[in-house]
N, C-alpha and C positions, 0 to 999 in steps of 0.2 A: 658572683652568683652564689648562693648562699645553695646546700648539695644537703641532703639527709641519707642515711643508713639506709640500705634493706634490709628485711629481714628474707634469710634465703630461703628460698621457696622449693619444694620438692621437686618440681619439675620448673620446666621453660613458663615463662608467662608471654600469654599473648598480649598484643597491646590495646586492652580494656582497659578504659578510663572511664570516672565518672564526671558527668559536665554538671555541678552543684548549682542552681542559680537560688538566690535568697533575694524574693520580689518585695513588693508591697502589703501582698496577703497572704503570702505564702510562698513554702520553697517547697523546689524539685528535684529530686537526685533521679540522673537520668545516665543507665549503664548504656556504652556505645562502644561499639567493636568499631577497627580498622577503617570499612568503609561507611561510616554515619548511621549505622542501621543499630536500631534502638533493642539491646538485648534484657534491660529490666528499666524498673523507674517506679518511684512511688511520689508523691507527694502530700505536704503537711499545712494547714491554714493555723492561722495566727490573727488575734484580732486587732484592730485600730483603736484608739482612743479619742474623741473630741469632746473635754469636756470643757470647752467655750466656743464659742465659733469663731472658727479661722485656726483652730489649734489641732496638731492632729499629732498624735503620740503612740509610739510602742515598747513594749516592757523587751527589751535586748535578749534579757534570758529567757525568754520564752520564744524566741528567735533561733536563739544557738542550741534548746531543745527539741524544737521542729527540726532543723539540721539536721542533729544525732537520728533522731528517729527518720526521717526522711534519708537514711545514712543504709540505716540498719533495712528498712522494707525492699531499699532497691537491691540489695545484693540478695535479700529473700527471694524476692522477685523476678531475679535474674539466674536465680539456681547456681551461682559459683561458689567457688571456694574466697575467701578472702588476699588470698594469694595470687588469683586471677588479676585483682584488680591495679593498674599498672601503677596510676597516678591519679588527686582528683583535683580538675580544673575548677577554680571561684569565680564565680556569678553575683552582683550583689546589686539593688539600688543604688542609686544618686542622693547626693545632698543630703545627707542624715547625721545628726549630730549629737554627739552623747557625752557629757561631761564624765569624768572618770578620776578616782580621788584616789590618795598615796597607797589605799589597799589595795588597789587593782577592781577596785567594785565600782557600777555604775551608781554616780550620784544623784540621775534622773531618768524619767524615760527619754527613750530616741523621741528628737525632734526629725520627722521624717519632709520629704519634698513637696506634701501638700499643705505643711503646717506656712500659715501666712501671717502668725501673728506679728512678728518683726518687719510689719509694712511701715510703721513710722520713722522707724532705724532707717530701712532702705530708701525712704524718701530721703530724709536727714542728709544721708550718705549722698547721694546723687545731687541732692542741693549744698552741701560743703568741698566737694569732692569735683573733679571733674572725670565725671562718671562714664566721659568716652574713652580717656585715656584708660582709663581701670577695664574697662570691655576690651580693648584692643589688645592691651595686657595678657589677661588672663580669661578670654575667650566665653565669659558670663559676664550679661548681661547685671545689672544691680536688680535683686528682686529680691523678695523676703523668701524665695525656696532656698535659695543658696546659704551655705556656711557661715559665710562673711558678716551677714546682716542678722543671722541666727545669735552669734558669737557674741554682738552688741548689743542684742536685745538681752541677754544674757547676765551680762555683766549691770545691766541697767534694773533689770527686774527681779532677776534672784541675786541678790552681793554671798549671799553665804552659799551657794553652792560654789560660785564664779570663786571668791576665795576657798573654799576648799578643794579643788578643781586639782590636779596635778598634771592633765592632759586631754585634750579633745579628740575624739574619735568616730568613724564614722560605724555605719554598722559593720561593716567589711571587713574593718579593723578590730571593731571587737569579737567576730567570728575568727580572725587569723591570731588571735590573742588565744582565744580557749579551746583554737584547734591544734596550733603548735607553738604556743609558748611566748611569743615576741611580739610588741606590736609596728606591725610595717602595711607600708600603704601601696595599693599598684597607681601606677604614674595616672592608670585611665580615670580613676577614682577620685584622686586629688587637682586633676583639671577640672573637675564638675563640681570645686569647693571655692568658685570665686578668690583662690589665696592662691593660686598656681600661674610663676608669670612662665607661659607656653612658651615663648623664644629659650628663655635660661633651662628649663627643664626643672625648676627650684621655687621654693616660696617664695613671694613676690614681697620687698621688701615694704612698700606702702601699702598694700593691703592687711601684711600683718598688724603696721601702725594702727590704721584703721577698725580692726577688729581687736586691739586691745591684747595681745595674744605674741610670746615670746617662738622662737623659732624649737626651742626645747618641749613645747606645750606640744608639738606637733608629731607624727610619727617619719622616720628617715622614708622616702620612695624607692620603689622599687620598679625596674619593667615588668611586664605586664607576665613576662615567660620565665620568669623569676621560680627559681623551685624554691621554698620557704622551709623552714626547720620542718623536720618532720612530724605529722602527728605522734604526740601525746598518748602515752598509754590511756591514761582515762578515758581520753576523747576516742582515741581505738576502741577501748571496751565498749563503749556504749555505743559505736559506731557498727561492732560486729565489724571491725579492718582491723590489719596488722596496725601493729607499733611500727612506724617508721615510715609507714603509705607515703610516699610524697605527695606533698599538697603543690599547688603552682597557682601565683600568684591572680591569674586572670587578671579579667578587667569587671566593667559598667556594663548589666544588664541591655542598656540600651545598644552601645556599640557591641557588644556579642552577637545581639541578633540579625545585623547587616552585615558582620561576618557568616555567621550560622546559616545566612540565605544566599551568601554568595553575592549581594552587592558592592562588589569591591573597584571595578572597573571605573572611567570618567561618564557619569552621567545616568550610569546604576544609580535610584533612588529602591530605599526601601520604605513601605509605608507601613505601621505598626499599628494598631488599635486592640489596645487592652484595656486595663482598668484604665490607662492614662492612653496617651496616643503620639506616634512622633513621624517626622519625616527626617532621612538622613541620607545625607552621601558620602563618601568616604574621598578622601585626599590626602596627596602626597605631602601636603605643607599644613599648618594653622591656615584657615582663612575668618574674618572677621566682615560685617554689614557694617557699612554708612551709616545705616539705619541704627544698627542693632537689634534687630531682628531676629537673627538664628545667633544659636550657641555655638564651640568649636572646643569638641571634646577628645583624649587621646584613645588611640582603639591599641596599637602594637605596631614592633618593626616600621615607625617611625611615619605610620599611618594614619591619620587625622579625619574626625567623624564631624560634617559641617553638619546641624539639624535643625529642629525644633518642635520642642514638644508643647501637648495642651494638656490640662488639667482633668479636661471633663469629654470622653469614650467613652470606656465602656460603664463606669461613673453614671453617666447620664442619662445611661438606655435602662441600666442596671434601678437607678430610683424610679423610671418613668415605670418601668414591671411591679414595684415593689409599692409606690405608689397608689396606681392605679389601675391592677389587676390582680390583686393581692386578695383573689375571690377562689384559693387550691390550688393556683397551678404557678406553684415555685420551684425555682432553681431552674434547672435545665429546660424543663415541664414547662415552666412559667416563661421561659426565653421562646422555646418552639412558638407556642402561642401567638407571644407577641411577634413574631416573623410571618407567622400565616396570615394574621389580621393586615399587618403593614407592605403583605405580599397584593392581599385584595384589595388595595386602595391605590389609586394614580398617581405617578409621580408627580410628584412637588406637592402631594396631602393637601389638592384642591386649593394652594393659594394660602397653607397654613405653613410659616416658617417659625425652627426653633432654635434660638441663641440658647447655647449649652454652657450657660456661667454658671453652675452651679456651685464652684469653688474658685471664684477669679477666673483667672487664663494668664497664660503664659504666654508663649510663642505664637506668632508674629510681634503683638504689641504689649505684652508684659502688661496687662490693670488687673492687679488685686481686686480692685471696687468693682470688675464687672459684675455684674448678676445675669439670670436664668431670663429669657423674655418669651411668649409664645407671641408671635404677629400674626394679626390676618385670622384672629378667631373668631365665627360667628356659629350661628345655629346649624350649619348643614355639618360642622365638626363634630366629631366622635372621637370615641378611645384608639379606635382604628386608627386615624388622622393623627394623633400624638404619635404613636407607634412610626408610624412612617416617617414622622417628621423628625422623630428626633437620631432615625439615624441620618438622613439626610444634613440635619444643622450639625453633625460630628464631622462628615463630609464636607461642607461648605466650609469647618474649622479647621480642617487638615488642608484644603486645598490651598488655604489664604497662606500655610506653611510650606505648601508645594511651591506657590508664585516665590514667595522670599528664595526658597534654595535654588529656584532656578535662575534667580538672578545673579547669586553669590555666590554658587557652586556649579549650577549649571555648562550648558542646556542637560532637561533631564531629556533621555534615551530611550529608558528603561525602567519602569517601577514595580518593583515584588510585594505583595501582600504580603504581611505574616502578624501574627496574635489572634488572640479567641475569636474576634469579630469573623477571621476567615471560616468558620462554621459553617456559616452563613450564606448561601452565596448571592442572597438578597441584597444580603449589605457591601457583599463587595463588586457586583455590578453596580451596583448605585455610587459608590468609588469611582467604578471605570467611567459612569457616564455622566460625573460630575468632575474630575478631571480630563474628561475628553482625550483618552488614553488609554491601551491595554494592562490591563492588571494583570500579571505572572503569579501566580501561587504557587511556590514550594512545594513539595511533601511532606519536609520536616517539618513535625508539630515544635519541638522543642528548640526554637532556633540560637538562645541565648545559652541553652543549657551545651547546645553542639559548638557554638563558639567558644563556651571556656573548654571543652574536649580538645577544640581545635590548637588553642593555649599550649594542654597541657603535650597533646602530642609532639607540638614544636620543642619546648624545652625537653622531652624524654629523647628529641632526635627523631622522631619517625614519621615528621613533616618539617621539611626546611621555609618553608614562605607561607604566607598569608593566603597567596593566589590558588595555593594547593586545594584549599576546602573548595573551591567551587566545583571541583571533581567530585563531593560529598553530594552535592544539591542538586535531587530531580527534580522536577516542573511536574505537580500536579494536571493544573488547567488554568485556562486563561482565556477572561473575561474581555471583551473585546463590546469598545463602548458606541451605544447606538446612536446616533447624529439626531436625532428628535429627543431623542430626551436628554442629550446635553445641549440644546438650543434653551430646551425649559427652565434646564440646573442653571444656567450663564442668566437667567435673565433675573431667579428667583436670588443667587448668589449676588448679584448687585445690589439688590434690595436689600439682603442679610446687611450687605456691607453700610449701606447706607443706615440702616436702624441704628448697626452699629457708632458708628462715627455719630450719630445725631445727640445718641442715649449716654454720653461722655459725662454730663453735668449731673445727670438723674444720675447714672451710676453713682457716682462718688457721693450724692447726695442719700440715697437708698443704701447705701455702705455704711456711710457713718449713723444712719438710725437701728439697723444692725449692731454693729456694734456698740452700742450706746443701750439697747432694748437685750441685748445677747444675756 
């Protein structure tokens, strides 16, 4: 385990950690004393790029600058000394991939998890390949989000980066690159890179084949409680922390947050709905679908996160506001709105259902080619009726990810809400009465940001297990789902499913004219 300097401090330090997560549109430095209680936090947004469709990119440095300064507002925020601060846990996306050349400089932007353009690699792959054995493997599924099929797309379409290239990196790794010096990967991070075979604990040697890509190109693993070289003066300076702060290696955003709420138990599900959306259960072993269906990601202490995520949450609801209410009342303003409109309307939005493909989908059944569909629109529809509808088809998307994890990790128990969607709490009885099930909500807002806290607390000693955070996580309130209108959701959800399955040939058909018109 790799140990760093203190710098000695005037007095005793308590044990304040900060729990860093670096999302998809931003990151959050969230100060946390002993018992999960949030003592400062600031956060910083960052923007996306799609300049083709199916491509989605971000500038790295303008990532590890939001960092710093999302570094520097929380300890503002929290009124300490720099000296208070104990250790800071890392938080980061999935699947992000950024060539990096003999200077140590990024030689592209981050390819991030919604970027799909290496969907004909991933086909490719799955048709030369035998693409169950590769899932069982290394616990992803073959899809253009993941590393793998990035890697080949890669070397296929840009040759002169791909030769200039001296190492692939996720974003994670280039945030532990410019925060202390080395680049190293935590073990939860490099499961979610399609290159990790999960039995070995090591890169998987046919997937390296496969993606073109030397075992040196890559960075050494590490666990997840790993204390890392110490921050970097620079990166201190600009951070407002000491020279020396221990960093610790955390994990994946997603599995943080089913720590962070205490779903750790057999049959604990956590259901997530943010900009993207996931369902997850934690287990003692890798487990892997017949199907393949769910992904099988590392969380810590030899802990294993079964799930599956979709593309298009808070995505969906977020263009339907931006869309088609885009008449003053944005941002927060604009969401209230659309809550009260799709409060005043009946479940199941009179008979109007919404497939939420805005970006493909992922989990359950992995098609890129999906698209967006509205069913069942005629003249009695309104703006109100979208509004409803599309958080309900979010719902109908996570549920069809609830049945897979119940099959392969199951039975669920128990399921916790947590991400922005819980605001709401529109949206998260319509959860509880489209799963037919109680919904648990947290109190922790930050729940990814408390699992890498819960990280760092473990390597500094002053939590031995995993099982210890659930002493952290109070119970808000809990939705408790009503028998009439999960009668409605089960009947309106069969249909979803069927439009689905019907719409297989359109899809792909309606894809490649996209892409070809893009």
């Amino acid at each position: 385990m790799l140990t760093g300097e203190w710098v000695s401090p005037a007095r005793p330090r308590p044990p304040l950690v900060i729990g860093l997560d670096a999302g998809t549109t931003g990151c959050r430095a969230v100060v946390f004393d002993r018992t999960g209680a949030i003592v400062g936090e600031a956060a910083e947004e960052y923007p996306m790029s799609i300049p083709h469709p199916g491509w989605a990119e971000q500038d790295p440095e303008t990532i590890y600058r939001a960092v710093l300064a999302s570094l520097q507002r929380a300890i503002n925020s929290a009124r300490i000394h720099p000296r208070n601060v104990s250790a800071i846990g890392l938080s980061s996306v999935l699947h992000s991939l950024i060539p990096i050349g003999e200077d140590g400089q990024a030689l592209a932007p981050a390819l991030i998890w919604a970027d799909t353009r290496s969907a004909p690699q991933a086909r490719r792959i799955r048709a030369k390949h035998d693409a169950q054995a590769l899932y069982r493997r290394t616990g992803c599924p073959v899809h253009p989000m993941y590393p793998l099929a990035k890697l080949v797309w890669l070397q296929e379409n840009a040759p002169d980066i791909w030769h200039r290239s001296t190492r692939f990196v996720s974003i994670k790794e280039y945030l532990i690159y410019r925060l202390c010096g080395e680049y190293l990967l935590d073990l939860s991070i490099a499961s979610g890179t399609g290159l990790l075979n999960l039995a070995l604990r090591d890169w998987d040697d046919e997937a390296l084949r496969i993606a073109g890509v030397e075992r040196e190109c890559l960075s050494p693993i590490v666990e997840p409680t790993t204390i890392l070289p110490p921050l970097r003066p620079e990166a201190a300076t600009e951070a407002g922390l000491l020279t020396g702060t221990p960093v610790v290696a955390g994990a994946a955003d997603g599995v943080l947050s089913s720590l962070g709420i205490g779903t750790l138990g057999p049959g604990e599900m956590s259901a997530m709905i943010g900009t993207s959306g996931a369902c997850r259960i934690v287990s003692d072993s890798p487990r892997t679908d017949p199907q393949a269906r769910t992904w099988c990601y590392y969380l810590a202490q030899g802990k294993w996160v079964i799930g599956g995520a979709i593309n298009n949450a808070g995505l969906a609801y977020r263009w339907v506001r931006d869309s088609f209410f885009d008449d003053g009342a944005r941002g927060e303003d604009g969401y209230t709105r659309l809550n009260q409109l799709a409060a005043d309307t009946n479940a199941g939005a009179d008979g109007l259902i919404f497939l939420p493909f805005l970006t493909g989908e992922r989990a359950p059944y992995w098609n890129v080619d999906a698209r967006g569909v509205l069913l069942g629109l005629n003249l009695r529809h309104t703006r109100r009726h979208l509004a409803r509808a599309a958080m309900e088809g979010v719902c109908y998307r996570m549920y069809s990810v609830y049945r897979a994890i119940d099959e392969v990790a199951g039975p669920v128990t128990e399921v916790r809400a947590t991400g922005g969607f819980t605001r709401s709490d529109l949206w998260v009885q319509i959860m509880a009465d489209v799963f037919g099930q109680p919904l648990l909500v947290p109190a922790v807002r930050e729940a990814s940001s408390l699992g890498a806290a819960v990280l760092a607390w473990i390597a500094l000693g002053e939590l031995k297990q995993l099982d210890e955070a659930k002493s952290l996580v109070q119970i808000r309130s809990i939705f408790e789902p009503q028998p009439d209108r999960n009668k409605k959701y089960a009947r309106l959800f069969d249909l979803y499913m069927k439009a689905y399955w019907a719409l297989q040939e359109v899809f792909q058909e309606i894809a490649e004219v996209q892409r070809e018109w893009g």
